[in-house]
C-alpha positions as CSV (number, residue, x, y, z in Angstrom):
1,X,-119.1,-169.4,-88.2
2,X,-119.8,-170.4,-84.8
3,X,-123.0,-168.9,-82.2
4,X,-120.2,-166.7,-80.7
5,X,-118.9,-165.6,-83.5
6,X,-122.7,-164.5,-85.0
7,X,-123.3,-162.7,-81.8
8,X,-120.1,-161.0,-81.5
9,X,-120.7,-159.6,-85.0
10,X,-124.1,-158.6,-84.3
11,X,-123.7,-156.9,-81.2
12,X,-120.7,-154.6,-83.3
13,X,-123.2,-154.2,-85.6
14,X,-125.4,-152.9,-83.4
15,X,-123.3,-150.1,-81.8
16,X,-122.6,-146.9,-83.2
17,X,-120.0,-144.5,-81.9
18,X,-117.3,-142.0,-83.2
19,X,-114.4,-144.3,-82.1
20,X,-111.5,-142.8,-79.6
21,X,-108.8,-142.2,-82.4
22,X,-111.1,-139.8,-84.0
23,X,-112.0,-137.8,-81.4
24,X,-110.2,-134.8,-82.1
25,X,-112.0,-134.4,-86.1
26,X,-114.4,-131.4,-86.5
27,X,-116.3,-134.0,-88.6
28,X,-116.6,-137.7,-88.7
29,X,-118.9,-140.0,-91.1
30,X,-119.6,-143.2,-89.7
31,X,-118.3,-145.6,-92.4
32,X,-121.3,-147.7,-93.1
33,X,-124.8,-146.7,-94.2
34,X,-126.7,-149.7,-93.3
35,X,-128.1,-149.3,-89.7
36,X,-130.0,-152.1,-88.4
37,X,-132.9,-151.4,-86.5
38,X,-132.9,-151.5,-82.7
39,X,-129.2,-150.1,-83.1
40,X,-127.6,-148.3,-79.8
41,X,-126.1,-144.8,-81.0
42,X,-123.8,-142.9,-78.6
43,X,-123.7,-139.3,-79.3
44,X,-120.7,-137.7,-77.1
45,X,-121.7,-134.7,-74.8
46,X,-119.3,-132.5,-77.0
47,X,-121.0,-133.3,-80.3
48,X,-124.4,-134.2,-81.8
49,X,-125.0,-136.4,-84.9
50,X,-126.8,-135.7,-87.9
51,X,-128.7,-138.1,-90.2
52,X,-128.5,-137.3,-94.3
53,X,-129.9,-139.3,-96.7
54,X,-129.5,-139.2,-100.8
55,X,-127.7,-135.2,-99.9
56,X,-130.9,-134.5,-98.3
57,X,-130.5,-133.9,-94.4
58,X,-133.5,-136.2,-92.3
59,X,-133.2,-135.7,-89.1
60,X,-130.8,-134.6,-85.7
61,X,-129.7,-136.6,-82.2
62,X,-128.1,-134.7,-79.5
63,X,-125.7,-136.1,-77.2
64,X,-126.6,-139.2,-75.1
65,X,-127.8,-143.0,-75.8
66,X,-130.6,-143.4,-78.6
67,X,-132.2,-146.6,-79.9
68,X,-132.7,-146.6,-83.5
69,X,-136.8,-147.6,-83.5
70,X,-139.3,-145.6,-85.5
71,X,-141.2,-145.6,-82.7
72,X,-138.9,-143.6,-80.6
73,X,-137.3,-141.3,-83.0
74,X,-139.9,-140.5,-86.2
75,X,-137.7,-139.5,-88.6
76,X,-136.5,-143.0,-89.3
77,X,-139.3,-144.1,-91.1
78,X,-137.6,-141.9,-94.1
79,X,-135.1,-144.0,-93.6
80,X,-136.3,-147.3,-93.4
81,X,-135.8,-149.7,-96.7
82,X,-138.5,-152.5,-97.5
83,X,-136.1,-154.7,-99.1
84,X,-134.6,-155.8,-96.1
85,X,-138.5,-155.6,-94.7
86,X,-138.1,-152.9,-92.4
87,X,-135.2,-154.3,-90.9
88,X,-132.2,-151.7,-91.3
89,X,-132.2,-148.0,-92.2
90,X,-130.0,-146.4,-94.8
91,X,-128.5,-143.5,-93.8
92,X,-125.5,-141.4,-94.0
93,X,-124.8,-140.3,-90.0
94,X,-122.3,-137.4,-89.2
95,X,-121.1,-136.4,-85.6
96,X,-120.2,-132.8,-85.7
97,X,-118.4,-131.8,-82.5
98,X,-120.0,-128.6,-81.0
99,X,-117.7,-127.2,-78.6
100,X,-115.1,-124.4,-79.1
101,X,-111.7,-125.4,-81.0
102,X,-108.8,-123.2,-80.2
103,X,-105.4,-122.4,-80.8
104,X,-106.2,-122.9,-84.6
105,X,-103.3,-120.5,-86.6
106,X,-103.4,-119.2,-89.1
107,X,-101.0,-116.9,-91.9
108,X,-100.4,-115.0,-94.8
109,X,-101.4,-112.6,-97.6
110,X,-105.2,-111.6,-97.9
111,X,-105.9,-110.9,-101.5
112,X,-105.2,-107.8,-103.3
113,X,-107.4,-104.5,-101.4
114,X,-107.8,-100.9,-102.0
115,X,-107.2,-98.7,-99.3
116,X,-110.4,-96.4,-98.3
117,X,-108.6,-93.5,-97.7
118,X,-105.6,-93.7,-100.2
119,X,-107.0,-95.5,-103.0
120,X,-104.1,-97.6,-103.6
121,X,-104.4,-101.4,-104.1
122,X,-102.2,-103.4,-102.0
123,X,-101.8,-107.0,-100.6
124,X,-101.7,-106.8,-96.4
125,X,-100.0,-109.6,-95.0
126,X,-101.9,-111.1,-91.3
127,X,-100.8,-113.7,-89.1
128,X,-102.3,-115.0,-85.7
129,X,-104.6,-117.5,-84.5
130,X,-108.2,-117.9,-84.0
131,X,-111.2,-119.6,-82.0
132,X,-114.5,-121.4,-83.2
133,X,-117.7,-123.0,-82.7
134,X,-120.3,-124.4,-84.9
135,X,-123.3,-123.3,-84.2
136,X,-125.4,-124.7,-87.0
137,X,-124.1,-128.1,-87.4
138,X,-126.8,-129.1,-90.7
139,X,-125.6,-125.9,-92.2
140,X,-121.6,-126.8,-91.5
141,X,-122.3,-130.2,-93.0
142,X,-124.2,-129.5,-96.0
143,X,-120.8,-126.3,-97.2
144,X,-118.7,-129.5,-96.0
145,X,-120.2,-132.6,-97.5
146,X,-118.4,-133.9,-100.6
147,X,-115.2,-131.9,-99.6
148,X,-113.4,-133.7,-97.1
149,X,-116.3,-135.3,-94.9
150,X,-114.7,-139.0,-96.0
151,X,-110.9,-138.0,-95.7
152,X,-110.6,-138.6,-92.1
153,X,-108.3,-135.2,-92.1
154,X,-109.0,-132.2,-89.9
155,X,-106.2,-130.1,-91.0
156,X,-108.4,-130.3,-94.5
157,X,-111.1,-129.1,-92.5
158,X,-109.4,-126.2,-91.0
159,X,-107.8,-125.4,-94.1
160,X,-111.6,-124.7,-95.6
161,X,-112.6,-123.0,-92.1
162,X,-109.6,-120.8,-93.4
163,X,-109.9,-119.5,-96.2
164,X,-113.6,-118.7,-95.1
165,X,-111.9,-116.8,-92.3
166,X,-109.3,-114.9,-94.3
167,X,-112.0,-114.0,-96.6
168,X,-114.1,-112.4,-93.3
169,X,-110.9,-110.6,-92.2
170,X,-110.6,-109.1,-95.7
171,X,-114.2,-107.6,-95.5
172,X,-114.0,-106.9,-91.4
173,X,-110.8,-104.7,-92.1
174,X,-112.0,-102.9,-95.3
175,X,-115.1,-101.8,-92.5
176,X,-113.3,-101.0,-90.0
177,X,-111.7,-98.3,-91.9
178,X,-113.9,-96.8,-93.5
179,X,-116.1,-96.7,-90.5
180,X,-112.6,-94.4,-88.3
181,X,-111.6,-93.0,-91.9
182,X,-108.0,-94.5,-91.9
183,X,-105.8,-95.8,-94.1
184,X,-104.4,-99.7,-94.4
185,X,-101.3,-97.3,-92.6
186,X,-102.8,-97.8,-89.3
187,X,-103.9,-101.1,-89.3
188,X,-100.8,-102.3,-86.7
189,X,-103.0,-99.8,-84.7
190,X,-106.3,-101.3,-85.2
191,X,-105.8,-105.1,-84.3
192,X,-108.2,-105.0,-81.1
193,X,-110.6,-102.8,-83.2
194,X,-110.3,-105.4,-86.2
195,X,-110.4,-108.8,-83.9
196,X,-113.4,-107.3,-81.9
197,X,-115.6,-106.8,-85.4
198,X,-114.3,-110.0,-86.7
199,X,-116.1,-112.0,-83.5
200,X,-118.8,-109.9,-84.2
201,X,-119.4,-110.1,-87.7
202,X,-117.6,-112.8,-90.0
203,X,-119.9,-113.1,-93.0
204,X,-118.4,-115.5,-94.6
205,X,-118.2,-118.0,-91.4
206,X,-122.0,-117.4,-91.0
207,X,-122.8,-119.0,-94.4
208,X,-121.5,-122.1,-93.3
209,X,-122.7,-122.0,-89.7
210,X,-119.1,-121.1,-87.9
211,X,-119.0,-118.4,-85.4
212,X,-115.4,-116.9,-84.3
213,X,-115.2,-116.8,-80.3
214,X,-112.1,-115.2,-80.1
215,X,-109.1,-113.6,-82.3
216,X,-105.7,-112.4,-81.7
217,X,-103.8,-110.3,-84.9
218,X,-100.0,-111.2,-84.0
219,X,-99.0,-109.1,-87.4
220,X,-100.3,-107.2,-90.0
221,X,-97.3,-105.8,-92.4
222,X,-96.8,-104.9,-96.2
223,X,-93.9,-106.1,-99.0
224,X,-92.0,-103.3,-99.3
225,X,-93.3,-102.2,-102.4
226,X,-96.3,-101.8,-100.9
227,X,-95.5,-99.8,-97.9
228,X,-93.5,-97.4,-100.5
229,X,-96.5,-97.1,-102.9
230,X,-99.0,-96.4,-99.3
231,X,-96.3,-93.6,-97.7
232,X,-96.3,-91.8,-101.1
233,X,-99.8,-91.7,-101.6
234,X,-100.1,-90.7,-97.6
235,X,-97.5,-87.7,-98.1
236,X,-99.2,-86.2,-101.1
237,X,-102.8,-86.0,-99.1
238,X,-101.0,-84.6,-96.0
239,X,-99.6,-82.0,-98.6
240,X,-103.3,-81.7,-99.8
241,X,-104.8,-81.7,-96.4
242,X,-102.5,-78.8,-95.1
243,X,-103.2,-76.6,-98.3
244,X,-107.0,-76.8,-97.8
245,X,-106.5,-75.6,-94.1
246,X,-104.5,-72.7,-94.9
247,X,-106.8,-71.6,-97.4
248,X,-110.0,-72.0,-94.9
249,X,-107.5,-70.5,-92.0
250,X,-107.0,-67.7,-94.3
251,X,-110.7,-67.6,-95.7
252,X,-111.8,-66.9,-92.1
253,X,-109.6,-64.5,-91.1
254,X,-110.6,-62.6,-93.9
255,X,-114.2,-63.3,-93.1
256,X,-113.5,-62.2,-89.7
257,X,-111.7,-58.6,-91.2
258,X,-114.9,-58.0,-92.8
259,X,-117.2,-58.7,-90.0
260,X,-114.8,-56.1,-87.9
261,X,-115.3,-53.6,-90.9
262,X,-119.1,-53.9,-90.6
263,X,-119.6,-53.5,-87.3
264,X,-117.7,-50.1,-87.1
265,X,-119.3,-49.1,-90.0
266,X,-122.4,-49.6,-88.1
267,X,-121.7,-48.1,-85.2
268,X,-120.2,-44.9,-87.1
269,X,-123.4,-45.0,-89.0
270,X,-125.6,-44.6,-85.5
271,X,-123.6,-42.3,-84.2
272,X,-122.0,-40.0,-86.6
273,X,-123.1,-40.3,-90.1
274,X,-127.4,-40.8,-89.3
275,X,-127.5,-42.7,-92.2
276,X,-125.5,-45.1,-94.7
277,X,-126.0,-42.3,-97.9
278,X,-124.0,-39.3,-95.6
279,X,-122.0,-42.4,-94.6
280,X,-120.6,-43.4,-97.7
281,X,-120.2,-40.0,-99.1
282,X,-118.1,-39.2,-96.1
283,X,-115.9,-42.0,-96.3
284,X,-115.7,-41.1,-100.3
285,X,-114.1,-38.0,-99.4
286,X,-111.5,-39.1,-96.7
287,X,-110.6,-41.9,-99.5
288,X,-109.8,-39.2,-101.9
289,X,-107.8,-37.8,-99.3
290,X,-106.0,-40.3,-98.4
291,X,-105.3,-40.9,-102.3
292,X,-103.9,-37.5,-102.6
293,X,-101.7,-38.2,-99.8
294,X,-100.0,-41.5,-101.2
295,X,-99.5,-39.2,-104.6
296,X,-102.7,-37.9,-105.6
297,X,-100.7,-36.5,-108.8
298,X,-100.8,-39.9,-110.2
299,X,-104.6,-40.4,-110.1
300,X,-105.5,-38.6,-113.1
301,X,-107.6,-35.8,-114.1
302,X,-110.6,-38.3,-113.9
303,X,-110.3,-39.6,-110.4
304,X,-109.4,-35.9,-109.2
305,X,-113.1,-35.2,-111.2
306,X,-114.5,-37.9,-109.3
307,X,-113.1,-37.1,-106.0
308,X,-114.4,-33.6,-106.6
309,X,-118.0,-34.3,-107.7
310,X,-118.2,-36.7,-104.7
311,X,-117.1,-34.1,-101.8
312,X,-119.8,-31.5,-103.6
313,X,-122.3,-34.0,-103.7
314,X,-121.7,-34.5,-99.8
315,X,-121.7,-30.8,-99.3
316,X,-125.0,-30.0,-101.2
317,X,-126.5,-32.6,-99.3
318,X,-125.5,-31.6,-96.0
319,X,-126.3,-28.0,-97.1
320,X,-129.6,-29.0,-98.1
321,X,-130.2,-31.0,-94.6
322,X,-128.9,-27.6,-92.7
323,X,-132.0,-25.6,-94.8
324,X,-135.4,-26.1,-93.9
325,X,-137.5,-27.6,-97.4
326,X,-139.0,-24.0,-98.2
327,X,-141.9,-23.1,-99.9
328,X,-141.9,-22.4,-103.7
329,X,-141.3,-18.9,-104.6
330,X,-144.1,-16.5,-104.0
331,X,-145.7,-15.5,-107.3
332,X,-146.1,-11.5,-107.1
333,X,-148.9,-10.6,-110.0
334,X,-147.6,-7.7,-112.3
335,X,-150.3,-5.0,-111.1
336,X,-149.0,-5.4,-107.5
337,X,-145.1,-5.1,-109.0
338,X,-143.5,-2.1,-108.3
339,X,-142.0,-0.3,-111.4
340,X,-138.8,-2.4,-112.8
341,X,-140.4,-6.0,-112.1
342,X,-140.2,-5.7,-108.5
343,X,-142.4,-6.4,-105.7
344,X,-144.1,-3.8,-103.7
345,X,-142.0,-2.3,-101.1
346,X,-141.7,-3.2,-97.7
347,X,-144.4,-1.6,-95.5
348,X,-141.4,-0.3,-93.4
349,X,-140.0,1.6,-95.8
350,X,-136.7,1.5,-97.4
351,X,-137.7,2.0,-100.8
352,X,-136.4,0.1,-103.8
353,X,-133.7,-1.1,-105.2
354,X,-131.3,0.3,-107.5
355,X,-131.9,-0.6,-110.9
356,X,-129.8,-4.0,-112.1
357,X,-126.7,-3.5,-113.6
358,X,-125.0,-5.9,-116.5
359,X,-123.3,-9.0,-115.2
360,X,-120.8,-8.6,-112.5
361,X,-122.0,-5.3,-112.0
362,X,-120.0,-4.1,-114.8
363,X,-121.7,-1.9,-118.3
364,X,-120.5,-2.1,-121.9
365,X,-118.4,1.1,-122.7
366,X,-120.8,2.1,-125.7
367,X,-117.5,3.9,-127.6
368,X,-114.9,1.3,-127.1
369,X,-117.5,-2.0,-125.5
370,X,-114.9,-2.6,-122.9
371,X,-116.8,-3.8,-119.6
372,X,-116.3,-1.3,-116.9
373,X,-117.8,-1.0,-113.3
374,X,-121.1,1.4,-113.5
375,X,-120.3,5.2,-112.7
376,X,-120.8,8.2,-114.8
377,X,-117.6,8.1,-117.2
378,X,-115.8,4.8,-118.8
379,X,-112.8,4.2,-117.1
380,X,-111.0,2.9,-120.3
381,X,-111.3,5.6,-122.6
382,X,-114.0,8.3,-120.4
383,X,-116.6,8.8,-122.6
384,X,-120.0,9.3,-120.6
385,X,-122.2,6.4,-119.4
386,X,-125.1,8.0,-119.3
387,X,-126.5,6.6,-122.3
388,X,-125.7,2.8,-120.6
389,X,-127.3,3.7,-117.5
390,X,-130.8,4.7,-119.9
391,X,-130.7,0.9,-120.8
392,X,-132.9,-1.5,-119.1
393,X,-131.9,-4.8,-117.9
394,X,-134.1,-8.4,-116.8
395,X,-135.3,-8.1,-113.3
396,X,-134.4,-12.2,-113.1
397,X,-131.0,-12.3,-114.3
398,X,-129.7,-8.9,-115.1
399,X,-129.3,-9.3,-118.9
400,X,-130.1,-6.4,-121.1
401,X,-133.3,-6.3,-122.8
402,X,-134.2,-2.8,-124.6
403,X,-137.3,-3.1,-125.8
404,X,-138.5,-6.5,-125.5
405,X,-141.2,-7.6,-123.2
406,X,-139.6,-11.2,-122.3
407,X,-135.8,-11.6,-121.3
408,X,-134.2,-13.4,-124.0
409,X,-132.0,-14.8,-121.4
410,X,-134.3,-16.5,-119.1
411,X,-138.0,-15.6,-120.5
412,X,-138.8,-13.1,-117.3
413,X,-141.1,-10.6,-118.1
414,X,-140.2,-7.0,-119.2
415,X,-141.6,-4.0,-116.9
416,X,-144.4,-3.1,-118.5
417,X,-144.6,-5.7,-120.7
């Protein structure tokens, strides 16, 4: 090999670069590992280039013209090998293109999902296409490495990228609504909602240092097994939905009835009644009226008993409210009596009353004991009174007591006694 020939070889040693026909790769590995020292690396302005050795990551370049020198860049003395003495580095160096990559379709069913709201499991099927950065290159290469850093093959790239993005849309959607409460239903609806949380938060991207810049949802759709299985399950919640808001419609207009009812009762209370015990007597009675109105014959001797004891109740008590509370009875003592029980006569005159007679006013015939008003002959059969008129009766309740000193009746004491 000739001078020319050692120098031409050395100087294409010497310079590293991502060559032109890979240009367009997310990811290319420069194909040899032995760097020789003093080397002239290019790093584009869209990329930066990453330095790995033994799967361990050593050190990063950004864009621009480096010389490979220990003394320039520190991290190569990790890499430097003493068998060649000092000579060449070993290293494994990855140019990872930083700027956005658009246009990059995608297409197809996500995996099987339950629907928040309906609880069915379905498959939704999602087409469109998608923008993305890397924004942590050493994190990007260390998901990649081993998968398809040496294949020279972006659509292998994108296809990861992918399914890590199909996997975000899966969880993105499932938020989305359960955060607005709605079903899988609306999701033809909800593409700007969907694409806007998907740039925002794409969890599975993150773990391998990808960030989504921008997203447009061309399609989201169900098999039609699917949609049938999601309609059903909507119609029976609407039929659900509109039974619980007749019952609480009907709940509060009943609510509302009784709110009415209180409120006249109130006022009729304040104004009429005084107070709720005359109150609910009163309204006792008109209820008994109104029963006996609609066929009072069919209430029964017990409710017409009720009715009854009700209305007197009402009337003693408004009796008694009429009446001032009197004093107890005056106790007369038996010297100041006049004769018969009574109490001394009024200072005005008047004298005293005539003596009591038997119950009702009426005497016991003493020939044929029929009861007869008081007079001097019986008006049954005309024998003489006189003998009925010698008896003597209870000054307290009028009950005949001959010779004994109490009433047998109601223990009042006999004249004299």
């Amino acid at each position: 090999m000739g001078i020319m020939d050692f120098v031409k070889g050395g100087v294409r040693e010497m310079m590293i670069a991502r060559p032109d026909n890979v240009k367009h790769l997310v990811v290319y590995k420069h194909p040899d590992q032995n760097i020789p020292m003093y080397s002239q690396l290019t790093v584009d302005s869209d990329e930066c280039a990453l330095f790995f050795k033994d799967g361990q990551y050593k050190g990063y370049l950004p864009a621009g013209r480096h010389t490979l020198q220990s003394q320039n860049i520190p991290f190569l003395n990790n890499l430097i090998t003493s068998f060649t003495g000092g000579n060449v580095f070993i290293a494994e160096i990855f140019f990872v293109k930083m700027q956005p990559i658009r246009g990059i379709t995608f297409g197809g069913p996500l995996e099987s999902m339950e629907d928040p709201i309906l609880f069915e499991f379905v498959t939704p099927r999602i087409f469109g296409e998608f923008a993305m950065v890397v924004t942590d290159p050493v994190r990007f290469v260390i998901g990649y490495f081993g998968q398809a850093a040496g294949s020279m093959d972006n659509d292998q790239t994108l296809k990861w990228i992918k399914d890590k993005f199909f996997m975000s849309v899966k969880t993105v959607i499932g938020q989305v609504c359960v955060q607005q409460q709605k079903s899988l239903l609306n999701l033809g609806g909800m593409t700007g909602d969907i694409a806007t949380a998907i740039i925002a938060r794409a969890p599975s991207l993150e773990e391998i240092g990808v960030k989504i810049t921008d997203v447009n949802l061309g399609n989201i759709s169900f098999n039609a097994d699917d949609t049938t299985l999601l309609r059903e399950a909507n119609k029976e919640r609407g039929a659900a939905r509109r039974g619980v808001s007749i019952a609480s419609d009907t709940a509060r207009a009943e609510q509302f009835k009784l709110d009415q009812k209180f409120q006249q009762d109130a006022r009729y209370v304040q104004q009429l009644a005084g107070n709720w015990n005359n109150y609910a007597a009163g309204s006792a009675v008109m209820g008994a009226g109104e029963g006996m109105a609609k066929g009072g014959a069919n209430t029964g001797v017990a409710g017409l008993g009720a009715q009854m004891a009700v209305g007197m109740g009402m009337g003693n008590m408004m009796a008694g409210a009429q009446q001032p509370q009197g004093a107890p009875p005056q106790f007369v003592p038996q010297h100041q009596q006049a004769p018969g029980g009574y109490p001394p006569a009024p200072a005005g005159g008047g004298g005293y009353p005539s003596a009591p007679t038997a119950a009702g006013g009426k005497v016991s015939c003493p020939k044929c004991s029929a009861a007869v008003p008081m007079g001097k002959f019986c008006a049954e059969c005309g024998t003489p009174l006189a003998a009925v008129a010698a008896k003597k009766f209870c000054s307290g309740c009028g009950s005949e007591t001959g010779t004994a000193k109490f009433c047998a009746n109601c223990g009042t004491p006999a004249p004299g006694a």
